[in-house]
C-alpha positions in Angstrom: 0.0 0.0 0.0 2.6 2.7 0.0 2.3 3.5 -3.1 -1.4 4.4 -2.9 -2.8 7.9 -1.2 -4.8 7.5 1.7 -8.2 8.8 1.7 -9.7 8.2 5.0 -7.8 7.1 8.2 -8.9 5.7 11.5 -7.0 6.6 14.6 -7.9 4.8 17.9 -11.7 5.7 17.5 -13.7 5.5 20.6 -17.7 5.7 20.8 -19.4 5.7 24.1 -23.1 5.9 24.8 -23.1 6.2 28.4 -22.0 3.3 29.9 -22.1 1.4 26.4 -18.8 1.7 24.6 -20.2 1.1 21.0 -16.7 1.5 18.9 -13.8 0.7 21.1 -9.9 2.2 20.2 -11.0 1.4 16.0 -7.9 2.3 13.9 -8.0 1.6 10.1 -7.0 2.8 6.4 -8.5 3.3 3.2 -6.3 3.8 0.1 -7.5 5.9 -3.1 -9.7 3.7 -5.6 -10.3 1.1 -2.8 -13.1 -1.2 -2.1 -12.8 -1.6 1.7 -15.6 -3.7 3.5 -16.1 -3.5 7.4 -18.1 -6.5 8.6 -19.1 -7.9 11.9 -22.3 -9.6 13.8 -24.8 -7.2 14.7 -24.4 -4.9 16.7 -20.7 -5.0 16.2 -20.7 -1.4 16.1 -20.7 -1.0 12.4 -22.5 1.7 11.6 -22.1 3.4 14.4 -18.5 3.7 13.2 -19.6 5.3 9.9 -21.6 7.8 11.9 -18.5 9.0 13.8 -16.4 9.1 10.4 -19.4 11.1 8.7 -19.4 13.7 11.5 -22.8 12.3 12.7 -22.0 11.2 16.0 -18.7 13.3 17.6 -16.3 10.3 19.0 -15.9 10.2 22.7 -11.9 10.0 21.7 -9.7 9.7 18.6 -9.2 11.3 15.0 -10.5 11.0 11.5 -8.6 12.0 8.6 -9.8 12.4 5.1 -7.8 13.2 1.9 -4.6 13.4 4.4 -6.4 16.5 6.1 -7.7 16.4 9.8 -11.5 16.5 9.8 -12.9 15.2 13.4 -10.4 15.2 16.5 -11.3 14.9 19.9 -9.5 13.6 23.4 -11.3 13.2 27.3 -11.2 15.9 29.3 -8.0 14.9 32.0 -5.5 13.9 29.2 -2.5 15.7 29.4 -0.1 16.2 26.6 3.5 15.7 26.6 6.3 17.4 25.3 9.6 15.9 24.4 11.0 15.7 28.0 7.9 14.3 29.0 6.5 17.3 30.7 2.6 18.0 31.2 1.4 20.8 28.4 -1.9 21.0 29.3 -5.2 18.9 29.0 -5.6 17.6 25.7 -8.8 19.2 24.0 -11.3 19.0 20.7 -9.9 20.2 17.8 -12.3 20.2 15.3 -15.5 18.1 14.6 -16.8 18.8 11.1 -20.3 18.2 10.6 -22.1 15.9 8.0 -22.6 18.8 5.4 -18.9 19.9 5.3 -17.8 16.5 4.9 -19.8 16.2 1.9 -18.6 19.5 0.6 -15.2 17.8 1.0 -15.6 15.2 -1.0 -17.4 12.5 1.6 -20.5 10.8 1.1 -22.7 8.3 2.1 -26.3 6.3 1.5 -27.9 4.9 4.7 -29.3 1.3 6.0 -33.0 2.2 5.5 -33.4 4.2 1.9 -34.3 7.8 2.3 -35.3 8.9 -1.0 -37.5 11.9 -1.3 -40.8 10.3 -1.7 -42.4 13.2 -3.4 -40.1 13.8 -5.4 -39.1 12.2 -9.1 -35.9 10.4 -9.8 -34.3 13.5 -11.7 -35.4 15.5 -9.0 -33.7 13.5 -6.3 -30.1 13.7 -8.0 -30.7 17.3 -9.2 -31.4 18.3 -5.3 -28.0 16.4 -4.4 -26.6 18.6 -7.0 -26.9 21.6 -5.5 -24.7 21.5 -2.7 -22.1 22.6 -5.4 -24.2 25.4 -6.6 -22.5 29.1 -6.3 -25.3 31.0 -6.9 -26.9 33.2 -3.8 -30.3 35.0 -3.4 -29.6 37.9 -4.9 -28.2 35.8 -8.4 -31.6 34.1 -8.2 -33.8 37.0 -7.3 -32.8 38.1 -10.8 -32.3 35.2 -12.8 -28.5 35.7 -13.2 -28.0 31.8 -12.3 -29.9 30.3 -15.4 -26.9 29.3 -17.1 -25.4 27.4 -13.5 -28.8 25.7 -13.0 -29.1 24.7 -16.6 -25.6 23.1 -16.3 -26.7 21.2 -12.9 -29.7 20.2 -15.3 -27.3 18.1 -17.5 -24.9 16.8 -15.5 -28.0 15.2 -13.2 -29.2 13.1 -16.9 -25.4 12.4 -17.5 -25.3 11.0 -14.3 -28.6 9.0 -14.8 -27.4 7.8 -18.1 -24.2 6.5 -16.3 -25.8 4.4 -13.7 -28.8 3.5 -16.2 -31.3 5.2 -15.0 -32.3 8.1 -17.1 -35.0 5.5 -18.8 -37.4 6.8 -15.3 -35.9 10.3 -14.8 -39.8 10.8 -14.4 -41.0 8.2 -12.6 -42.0 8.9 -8.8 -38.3 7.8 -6.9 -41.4 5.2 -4.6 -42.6 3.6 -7.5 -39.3 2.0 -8.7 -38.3 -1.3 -8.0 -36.5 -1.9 -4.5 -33.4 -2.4 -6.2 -33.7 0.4 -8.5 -34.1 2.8 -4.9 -31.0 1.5 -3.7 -29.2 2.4 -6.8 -30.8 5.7 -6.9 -29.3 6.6 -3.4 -26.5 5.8 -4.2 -26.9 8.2 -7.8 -27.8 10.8 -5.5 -24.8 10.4 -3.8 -22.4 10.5 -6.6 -24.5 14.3 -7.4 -22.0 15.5 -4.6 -19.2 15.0 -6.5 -17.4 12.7 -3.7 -13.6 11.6 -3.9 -15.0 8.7 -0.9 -18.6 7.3 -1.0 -19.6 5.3 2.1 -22.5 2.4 1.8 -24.3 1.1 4.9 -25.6 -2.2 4.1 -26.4 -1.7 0.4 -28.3 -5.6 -0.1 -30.4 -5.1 2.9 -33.8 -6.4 1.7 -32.5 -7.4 -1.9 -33.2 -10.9 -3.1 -30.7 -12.9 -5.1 -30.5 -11.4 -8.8 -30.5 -8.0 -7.0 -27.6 -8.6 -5.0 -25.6 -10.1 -8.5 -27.0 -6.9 -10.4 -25.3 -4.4 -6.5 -22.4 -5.9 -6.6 -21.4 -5.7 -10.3 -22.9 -1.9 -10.1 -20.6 -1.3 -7.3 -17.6 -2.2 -9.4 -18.5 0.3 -12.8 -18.9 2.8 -9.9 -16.0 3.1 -8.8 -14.3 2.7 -12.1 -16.6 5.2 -13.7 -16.4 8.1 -11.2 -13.1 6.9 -10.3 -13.4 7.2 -6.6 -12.8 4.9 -3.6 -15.8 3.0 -1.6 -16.3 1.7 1.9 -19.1 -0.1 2.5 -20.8 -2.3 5.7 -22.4 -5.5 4.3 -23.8 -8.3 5.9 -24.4 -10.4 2.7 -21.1 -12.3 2.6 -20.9 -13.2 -1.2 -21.4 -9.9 -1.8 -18.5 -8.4 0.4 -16.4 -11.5 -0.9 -17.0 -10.4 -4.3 -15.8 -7.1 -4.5 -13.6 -6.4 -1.4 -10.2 -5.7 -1.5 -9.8 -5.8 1.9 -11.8 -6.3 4.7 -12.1 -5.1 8.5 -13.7 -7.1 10.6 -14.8 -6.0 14.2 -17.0 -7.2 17.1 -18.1 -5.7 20.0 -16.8 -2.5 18.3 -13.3 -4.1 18.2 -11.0 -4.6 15.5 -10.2 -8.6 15.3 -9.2 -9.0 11.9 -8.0 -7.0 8.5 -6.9 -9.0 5.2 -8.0 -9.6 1.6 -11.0 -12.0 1.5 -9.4 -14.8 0.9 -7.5 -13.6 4.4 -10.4 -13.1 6.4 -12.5 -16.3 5.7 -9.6 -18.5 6.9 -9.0 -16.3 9.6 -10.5 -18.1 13.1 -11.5 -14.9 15.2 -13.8 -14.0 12.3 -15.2 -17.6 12.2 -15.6 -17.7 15.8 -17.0 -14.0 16.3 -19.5 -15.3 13.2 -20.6 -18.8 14.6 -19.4 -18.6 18.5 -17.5 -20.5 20.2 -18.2 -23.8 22.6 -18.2 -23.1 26.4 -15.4 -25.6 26.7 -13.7 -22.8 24.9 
């Protein structure tokens, strides 16, 4: 890997609810034009981990860093830092969270477990709104019409964008009325509208059947070849991650107990015992 650029890193990650620690000490890397799964039983702490990394929870400790650039730090209250002859320099503190909106405006983005498609809205209309996070035009540009040529632009990069991932055929049709796997690729369109360098997917085959799942995964793969970007994604469907991983972290009670290629990770033992348990004996 050290000839690739990072694009996100993990560093010692902590997540507490309370008394629940939901991501414990999580460190991990993702290289440019990566597929990266991260897998574990439920309620391993998965997607709580993408909702510190995507600014929507603030970690209890740790740092996030995106396109080399720190994006989400923060240490408890009592740490001291250290300088280099080990003297005390003062109680560590937050450094910067950013939220959800400026990660995307940086290049971050991400579709969700349960699809959350505008339901009023038409496919077009779902990727054009996406679209306009770029937008450079103001209220005074619109109040008189000076931003025609901007929003006619947005306009036809939203049907290039359908064309690419096939569905410009229902740029009309109500986002609801399309077929469940047509939602989830949808999402993910609507993503892409925000231009990302890193697009996160949370469990992308939940509620797909069989030819579905064949049709993600191979839909997965032109994306990131197409928009040339790098993908992490939390699947649960096996085959799938199998399939189109390059590596794979593997974590369990918001641990990491395993990283590898696939082939790796499904010899590996912690992953088969965190999957299928161990015997008391044991």
């Amino acid at each position: 890997m050290e000839d690739k650029r990072s694009v996100l890193r993990v560093e010692n990650v902590t997540m507490q609810f309370g008394g629940v620690v939901a991501v414990d000490n999580l460190s991990m890397e993702v290289f440019e034009h990566e597929i990266v799964a991260l897998i574990g039983p439920n309620g391993a702490g998965k997607t709580t981990a993408f909702n510190a990394i995507t600014g929507v929870y603030e970690p209890t400790n740790g740092a996030i860093y995106f396109n080399d650039n720190l994006v989400i730090e923060n240490h408890p209250q009592g740490k001291m830092k250290k300088n280099y002859a080990g003297r005390n320099m003062g109680k560590y503190e937050k450094i910067i969270v950013k939220t959800p909106d400026q990660l995307t405006r940086l290049g971050m983005a991400r579709t969700f477990q349960n699809i959350r498609l505008w339901k009023t809205m038409t496919v077009f209309e779902n990727v054009l709104t996406a679209k306009h996070l770029r937008r450079t035009s103001n209220y005074f540009t619109a109040m008189f019409h000076l931003n025609a040529r901007e929003e006619e632009k947005m306009r036809q990069d939203t049907l290039d964008l359908l064309k690419l991932v096939e569905l410009d055929d229902v740029k009309d049709e109500l986002a609801t009325s399309l077929p469940y796997g047509k939602q989830r690729k949808l999402e993910i369109a609507r993503a892409l509208a925000t231009n990302p360098s890193l697009l996160l997917l949370d469990e992308p085959a939940a509620g797909m059947n069989p030819q579905e799942t064949v049709e993600l995964a191979q839909f997965i793969h032109d994306v990131r070849e197409k928009f040339n970007i790098t993908i992490l994604l939390i699947e649960h469907h096996m085959n799938l991650v199998m399939d189109i991983s390059d590596r794979i972290y593997v974590i369990d009670f918001g641990k990491e107990i395993a990283e590898g290629t696939p082939a790796e990770i499904q010899s590996n033992q912690k992953v088969i015992d965190a999957y299928l348990g161990v015997s008391e004996d044991e």
